[in-house]
C-alpha positions as CSV (number, residue, x, y, z in Angstrom):
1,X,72.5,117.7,119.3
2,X,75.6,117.3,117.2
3,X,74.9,113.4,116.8
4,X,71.4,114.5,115.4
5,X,73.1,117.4,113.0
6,X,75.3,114.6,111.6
7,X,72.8,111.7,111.2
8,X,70.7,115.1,109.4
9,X,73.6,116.0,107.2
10,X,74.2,112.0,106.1
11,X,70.9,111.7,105.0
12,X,71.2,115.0,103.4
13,X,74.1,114.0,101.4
14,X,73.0,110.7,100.5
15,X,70.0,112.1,98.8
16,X,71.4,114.8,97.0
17,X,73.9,111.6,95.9
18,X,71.3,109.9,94.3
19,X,69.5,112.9,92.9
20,X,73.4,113.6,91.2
21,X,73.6,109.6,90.0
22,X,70.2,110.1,88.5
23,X,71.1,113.7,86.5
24,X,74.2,111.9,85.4
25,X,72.2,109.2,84.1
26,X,69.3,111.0,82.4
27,X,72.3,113.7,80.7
28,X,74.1,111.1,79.4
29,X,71.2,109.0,77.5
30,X,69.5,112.9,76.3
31,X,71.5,112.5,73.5
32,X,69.7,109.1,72.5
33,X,66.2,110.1,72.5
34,X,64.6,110.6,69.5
35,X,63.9,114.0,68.6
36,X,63.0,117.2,69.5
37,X,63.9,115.7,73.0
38,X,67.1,114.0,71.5
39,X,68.2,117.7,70.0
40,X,66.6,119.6,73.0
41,X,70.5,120.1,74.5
42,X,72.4,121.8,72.8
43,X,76.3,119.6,72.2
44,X,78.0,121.9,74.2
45,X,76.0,122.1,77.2
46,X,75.8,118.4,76.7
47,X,79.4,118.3,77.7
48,X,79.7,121.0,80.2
49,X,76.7,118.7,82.1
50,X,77.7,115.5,81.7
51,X,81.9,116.2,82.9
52,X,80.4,118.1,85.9
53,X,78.1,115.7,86.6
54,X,80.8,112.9,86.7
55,X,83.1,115.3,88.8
56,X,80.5,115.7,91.2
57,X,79.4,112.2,91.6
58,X,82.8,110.5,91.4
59,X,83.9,113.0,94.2
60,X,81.3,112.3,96.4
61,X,81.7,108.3,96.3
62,X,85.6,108.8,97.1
63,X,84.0,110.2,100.5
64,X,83.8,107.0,103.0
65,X,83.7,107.1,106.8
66,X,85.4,104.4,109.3
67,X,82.5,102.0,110.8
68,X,82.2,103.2,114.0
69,X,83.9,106.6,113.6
70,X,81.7,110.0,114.3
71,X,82.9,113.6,113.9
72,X,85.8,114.9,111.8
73,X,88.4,112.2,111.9
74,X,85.7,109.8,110.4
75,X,87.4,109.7,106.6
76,X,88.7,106.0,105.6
77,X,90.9,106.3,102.4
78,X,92.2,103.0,103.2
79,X,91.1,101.3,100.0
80,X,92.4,104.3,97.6
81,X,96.0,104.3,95.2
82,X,97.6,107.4,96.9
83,X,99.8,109.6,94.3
84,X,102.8,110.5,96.1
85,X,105.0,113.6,94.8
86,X,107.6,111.8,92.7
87,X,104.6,110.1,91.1
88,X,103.2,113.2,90.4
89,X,106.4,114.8,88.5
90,X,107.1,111.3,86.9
91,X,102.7,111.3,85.4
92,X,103.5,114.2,82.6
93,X,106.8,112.3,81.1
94,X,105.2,108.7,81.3
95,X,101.7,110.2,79.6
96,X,103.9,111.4,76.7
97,X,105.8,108.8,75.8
98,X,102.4,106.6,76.3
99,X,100.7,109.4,74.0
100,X,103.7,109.4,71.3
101,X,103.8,105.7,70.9
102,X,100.2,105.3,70.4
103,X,101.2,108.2,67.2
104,X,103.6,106.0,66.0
105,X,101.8,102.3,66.2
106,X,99.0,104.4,64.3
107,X,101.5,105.4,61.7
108,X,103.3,102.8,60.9
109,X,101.0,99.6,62.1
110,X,97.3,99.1,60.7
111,X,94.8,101.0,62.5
112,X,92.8,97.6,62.9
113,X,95.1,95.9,64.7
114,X,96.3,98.5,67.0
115,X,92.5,98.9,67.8
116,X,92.2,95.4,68.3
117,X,94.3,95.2,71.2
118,X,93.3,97.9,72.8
119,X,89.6,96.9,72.8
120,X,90.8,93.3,74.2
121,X,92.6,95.7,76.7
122,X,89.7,97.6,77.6
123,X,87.2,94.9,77.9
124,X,88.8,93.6,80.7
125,X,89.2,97.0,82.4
126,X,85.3,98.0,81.1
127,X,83.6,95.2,83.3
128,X,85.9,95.8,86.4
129,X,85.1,99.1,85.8
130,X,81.3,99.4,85.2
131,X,81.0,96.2,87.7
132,X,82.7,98.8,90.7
133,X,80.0,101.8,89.4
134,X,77.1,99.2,89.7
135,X,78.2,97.8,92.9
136,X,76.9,100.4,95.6
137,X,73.4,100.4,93.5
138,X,73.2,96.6,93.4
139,X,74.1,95.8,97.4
140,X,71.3,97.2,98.8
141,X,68.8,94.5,96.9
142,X,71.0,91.3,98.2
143,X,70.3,89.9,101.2
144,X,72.8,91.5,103.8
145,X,74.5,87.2,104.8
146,X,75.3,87.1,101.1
147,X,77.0,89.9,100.0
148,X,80.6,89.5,101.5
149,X,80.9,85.5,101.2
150,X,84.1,85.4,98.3
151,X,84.1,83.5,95.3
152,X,86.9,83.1,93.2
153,X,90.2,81.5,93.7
154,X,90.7,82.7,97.2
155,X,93.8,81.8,99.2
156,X,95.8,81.9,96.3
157,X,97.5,85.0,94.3
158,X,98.0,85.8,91.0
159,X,99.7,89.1,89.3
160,X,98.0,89.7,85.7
161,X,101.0,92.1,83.5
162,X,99.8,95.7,82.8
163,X,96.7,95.2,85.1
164,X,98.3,94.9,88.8
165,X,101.2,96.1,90.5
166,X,100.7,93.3,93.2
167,X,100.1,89.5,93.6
168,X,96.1,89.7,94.6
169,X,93.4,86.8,94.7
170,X,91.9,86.5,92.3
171,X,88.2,86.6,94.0
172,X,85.3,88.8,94.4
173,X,82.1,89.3,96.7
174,X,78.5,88.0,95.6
175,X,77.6,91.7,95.1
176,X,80.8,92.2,93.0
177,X,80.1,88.8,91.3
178,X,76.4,90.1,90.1
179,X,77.5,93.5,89.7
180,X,79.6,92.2,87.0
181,X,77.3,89.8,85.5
182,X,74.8,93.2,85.0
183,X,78.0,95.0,83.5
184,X,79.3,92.4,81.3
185,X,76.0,93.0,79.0
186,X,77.0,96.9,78.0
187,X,80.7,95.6,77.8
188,X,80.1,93.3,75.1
189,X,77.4,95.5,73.4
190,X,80.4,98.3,73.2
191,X,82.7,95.4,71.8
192,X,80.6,94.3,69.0
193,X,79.1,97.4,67.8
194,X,80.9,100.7,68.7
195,X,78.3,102.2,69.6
196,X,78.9,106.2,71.6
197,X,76.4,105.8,73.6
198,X,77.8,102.2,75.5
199,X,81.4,103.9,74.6
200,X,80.2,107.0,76.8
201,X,78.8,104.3,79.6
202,X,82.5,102.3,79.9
203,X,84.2,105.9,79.7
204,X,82.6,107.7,82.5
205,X,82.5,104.3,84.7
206,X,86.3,104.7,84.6
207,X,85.9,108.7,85.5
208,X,83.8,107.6,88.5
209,X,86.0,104.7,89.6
210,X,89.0,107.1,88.8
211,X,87.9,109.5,91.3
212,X,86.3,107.4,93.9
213,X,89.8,104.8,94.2
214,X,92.4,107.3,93.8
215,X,93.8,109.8,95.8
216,X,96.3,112.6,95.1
217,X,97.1,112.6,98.3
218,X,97.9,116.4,99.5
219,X,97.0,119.7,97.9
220,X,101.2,120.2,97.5
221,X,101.2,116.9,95.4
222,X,97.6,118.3,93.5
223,X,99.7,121.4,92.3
224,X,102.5,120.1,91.0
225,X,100.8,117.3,89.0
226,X,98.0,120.2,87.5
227,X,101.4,122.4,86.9
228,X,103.3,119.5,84.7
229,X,100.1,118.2,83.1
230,X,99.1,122.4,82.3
231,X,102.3,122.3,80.2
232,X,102.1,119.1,79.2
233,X,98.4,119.9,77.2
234,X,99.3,123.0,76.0
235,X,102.8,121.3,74.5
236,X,100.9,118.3,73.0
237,X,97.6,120.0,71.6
238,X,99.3,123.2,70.6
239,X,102.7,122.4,69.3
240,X,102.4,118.8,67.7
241,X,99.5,117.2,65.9
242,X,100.0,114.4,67.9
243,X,97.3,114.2,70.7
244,X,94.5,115.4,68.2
245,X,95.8,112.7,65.7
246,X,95.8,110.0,68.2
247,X,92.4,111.0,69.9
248,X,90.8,110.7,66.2
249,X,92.2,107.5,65.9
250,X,92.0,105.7,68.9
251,X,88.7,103.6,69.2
252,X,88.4,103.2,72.5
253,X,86.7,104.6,75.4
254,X,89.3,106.9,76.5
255,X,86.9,109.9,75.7
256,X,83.4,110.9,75.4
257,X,81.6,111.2,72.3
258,X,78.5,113.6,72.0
259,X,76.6,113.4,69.0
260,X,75.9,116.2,67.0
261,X,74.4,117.3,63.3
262,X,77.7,118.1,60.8
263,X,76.8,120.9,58.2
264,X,76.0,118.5,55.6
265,X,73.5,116.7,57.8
266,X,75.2,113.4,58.6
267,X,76.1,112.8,62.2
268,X,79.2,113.5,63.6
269,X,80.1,113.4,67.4
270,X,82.4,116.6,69.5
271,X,84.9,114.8,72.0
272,X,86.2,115.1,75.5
273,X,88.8,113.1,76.8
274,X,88.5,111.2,80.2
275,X,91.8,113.1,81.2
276,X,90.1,116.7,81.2
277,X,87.4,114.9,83.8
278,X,89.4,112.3,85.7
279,X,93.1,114.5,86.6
280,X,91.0,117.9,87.8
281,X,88.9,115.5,89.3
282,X,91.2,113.8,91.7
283,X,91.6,117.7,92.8
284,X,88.1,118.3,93.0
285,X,87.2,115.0,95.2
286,X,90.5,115.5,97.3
287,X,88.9,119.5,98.3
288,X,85.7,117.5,99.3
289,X,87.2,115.3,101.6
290,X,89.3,118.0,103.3
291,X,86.3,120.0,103.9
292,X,84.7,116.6,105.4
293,X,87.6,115.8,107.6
294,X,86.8,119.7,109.0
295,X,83.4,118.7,109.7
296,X,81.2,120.5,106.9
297,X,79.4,117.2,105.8
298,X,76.3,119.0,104.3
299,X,77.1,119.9,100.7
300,X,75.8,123.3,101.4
301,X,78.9,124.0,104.0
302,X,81.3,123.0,101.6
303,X,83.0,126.0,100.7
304,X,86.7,124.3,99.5
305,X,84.7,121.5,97.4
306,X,82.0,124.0,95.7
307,X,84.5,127.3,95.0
308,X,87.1,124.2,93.2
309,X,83.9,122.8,91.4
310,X,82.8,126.1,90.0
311,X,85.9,126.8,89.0
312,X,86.0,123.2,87.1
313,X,82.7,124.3,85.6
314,X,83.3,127.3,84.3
315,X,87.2,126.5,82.9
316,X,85.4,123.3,80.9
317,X,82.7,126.0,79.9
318,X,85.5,128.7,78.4
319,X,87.4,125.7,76.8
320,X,84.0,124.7,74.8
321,X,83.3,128.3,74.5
322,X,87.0,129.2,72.8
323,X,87.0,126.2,70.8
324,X,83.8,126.9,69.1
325,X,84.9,130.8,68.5
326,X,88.3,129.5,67.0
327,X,86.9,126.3,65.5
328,X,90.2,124.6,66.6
329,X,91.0,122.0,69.1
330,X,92.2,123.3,72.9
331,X,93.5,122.1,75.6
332,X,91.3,121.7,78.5
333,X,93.7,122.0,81.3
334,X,94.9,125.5,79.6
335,X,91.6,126.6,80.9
336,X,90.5,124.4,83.9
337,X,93.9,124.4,85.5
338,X,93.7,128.2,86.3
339,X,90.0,128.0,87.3
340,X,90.5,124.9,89.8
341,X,93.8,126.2,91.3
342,X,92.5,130.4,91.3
343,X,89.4,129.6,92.7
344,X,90.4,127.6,95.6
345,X,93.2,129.5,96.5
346,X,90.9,132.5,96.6
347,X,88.0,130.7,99.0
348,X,91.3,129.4,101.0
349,X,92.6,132.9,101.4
350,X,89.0,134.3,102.1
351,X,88.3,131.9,104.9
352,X,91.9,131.8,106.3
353,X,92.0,128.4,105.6
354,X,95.4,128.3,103.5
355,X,97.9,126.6,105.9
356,X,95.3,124.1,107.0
357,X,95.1,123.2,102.6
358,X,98.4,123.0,102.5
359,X,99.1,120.9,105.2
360,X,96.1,118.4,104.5
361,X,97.4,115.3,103.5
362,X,95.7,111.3,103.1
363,X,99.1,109.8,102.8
364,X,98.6,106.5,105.4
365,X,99.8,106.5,108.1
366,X,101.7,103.1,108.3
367,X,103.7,105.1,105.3
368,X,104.3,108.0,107.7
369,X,105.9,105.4,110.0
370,X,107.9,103.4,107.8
371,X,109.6,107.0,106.7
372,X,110.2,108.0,110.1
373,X,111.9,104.7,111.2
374,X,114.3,104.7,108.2
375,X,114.9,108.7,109.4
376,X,116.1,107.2,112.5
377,X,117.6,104.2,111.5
378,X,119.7,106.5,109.1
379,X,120.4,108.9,112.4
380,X,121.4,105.6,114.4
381,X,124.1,104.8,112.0
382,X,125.5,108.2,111.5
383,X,126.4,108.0,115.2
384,X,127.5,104.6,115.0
385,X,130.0,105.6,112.3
């Protein structure tokens, strides 16, 4: 009986997976038609959709079970970047003086040639990127001998500067391989023309990959990096011109663009920054996957994951809501901060589930180990002294 609930709830989730990929999809190109069905969604629904949409997808790819594994000890996070705590204090400081020097190479260098080498910058990044969205869609068409044979410069490891932290080969899978080749296309088209809509395309392949590879590894670490970043929004958006400044000057897909009519007819495009999708996301995905290592694999047991999305939801909604009532940028995390961290708290409280959050954690184990042997090694030579 339970082995049948579970194979019930996998295919459950994998079609309401699809079903999400697809409304991603279909939001994101709305916008392109021609009209009325191009002007049929309003701009700020538009980006209330489309930021939910790649929250809710990107949280349910980060969600991968152990071959072999049943039950609720079945979660592999193997393959994800864990954020440890000092990470998570060090993010806010290392974001500002990324932010502030961008404001300063606009200001005193020629806004073509900082934009130049940042779109060389990102066109490496985009195909990785858009290459690890396509892969899961492609793999199912290969034939199943091909897909894992490597091709690259295998056996032999190279470390490229500002894009790994590690020596790695420099090799990929067939389906990786052809996944790239289909994503190289949209890459260049973004390089030689600018164009939002394959801008929009790069930027939420790097929300989905964001949230599906990275881990914030416990709900402690989750606070602490929502607290710093909170202040650090409110501090950049409010009290300097400097992230507005470097957001309108940046062309790169480090945001969203959503096309709309200005008030003397010629178009102009509202903005969201991958940063008000990608850092609540982690949160969001990292509620899912607590609430599948407790077992609740259908989406419609998934109390932690659904209160933390509505609360995502309707923070992004307010944010659009007091920006167009003000007519002033805002910072999003001013609003989707307290409706991420309220509303879970609240369902956690509700279902006594609050010392279980607190304690979740995805940190790996061998790391666990490692910190316990220097513990005792540390004891051992205390008593040795």
């Amino acid at each position: 009986m339970a082995s049948a609930a579970a194979v019930e709830a996998k295919a459950a989730t994998d079609w309401h997976g699809v079903l999400a990929h697809i409304a991603l999809l279909l939001v994101t190109l709305a916008p392109a038609l021609p009209p009325p069905l191009g002007t049929a969604l309003p701009t700020s629904a538009n980006i209330v959709l489309t930021a939910s949409l790649a929250v809710y997808v990107g949280s349910y790819r980060s969600v991968k079970t152990k071959a072999g594994d049943k039950g609720d000890k079945g979660l592999d996070t193997s393959e994800m970047g864990v954020m440890e705590k000092g990470d998570a204090l060090r993010f806010p400081l290392v974001g500002s003086c990324v932010l502030l020097s961008l404001f300063l190479a606009f200001k005193f260098l020629p806004k073509e040639w900082v934009n130049r080498v940042i779109t060389v910058y990102f066109l490496v990044l985009g195909i990785l990127a858009l290459a690890g969205t396509l892969t899961p869609v492609v793999e199912p068409y290969l034939p199943a001998k091909w897909r894992d044979i490597p091709v690259g410069l295998t056996g032999r490891k190279i470390k490229i500067p500002l894009l790994m932290d590690e020596p790695e080969e420099l090799a990929c899978s067939v389906t990786e391989l052809v996944a790239g080749l289909l994503a190289s296309p949209m890459v260049i088209y973004y390089v030689m023309t600018k164009h939002w809509l394959a801008n929009n395309a790069l930027g939420l392949a790097f929300c989905v990959q964001g949230l599906e590879m990275l881990s914030i590894g416990s709900f402690k670490v989750s606070a602490i990096l929502l607290a710093g970043l909170f202040v650090y929004d409110v501090f950049w958006v409010f009290g300097t011109p400097v992230m507005v400044d470097v957001a309108k000057n940046v062309d790169a897909p480090i945001k969203l663009l959503f096309p709309r009519l200005a008030a003397e007819g010629e178009p102009a495009f509202s903005m969201l920054g991958l940063g008000d999708i990608v850092i609540p996301g982690i949160v969001v995905a990292l509620l899912l996957r607590f609430d599948a290592a407790r077992g609740r694999h259908s989406p419609r047991n998934q109390t932690t994951f659904r209160a933390a999305f509505v609360g995502y939801v309707l923070g992004l909604a307010l944010t659009i809501v007091v920006m167009n009532v003000f007519d002033a940028a805002q910072p999003a995390l001013l609003y989707i901060v307290p409706g991420v961290m309220g509303a879970t708290f609240c369902n956690a409280l509700a279902r006594g589930e609050f010392k279980e959050l607190l304690e979740y954690d995805e940190t790996p184990e061998d790391e666990d180990e490692d910190e316990r042997d220097g513990k005792e090694a540390s004891k051992e030579q205390k008593k040795e002294q």
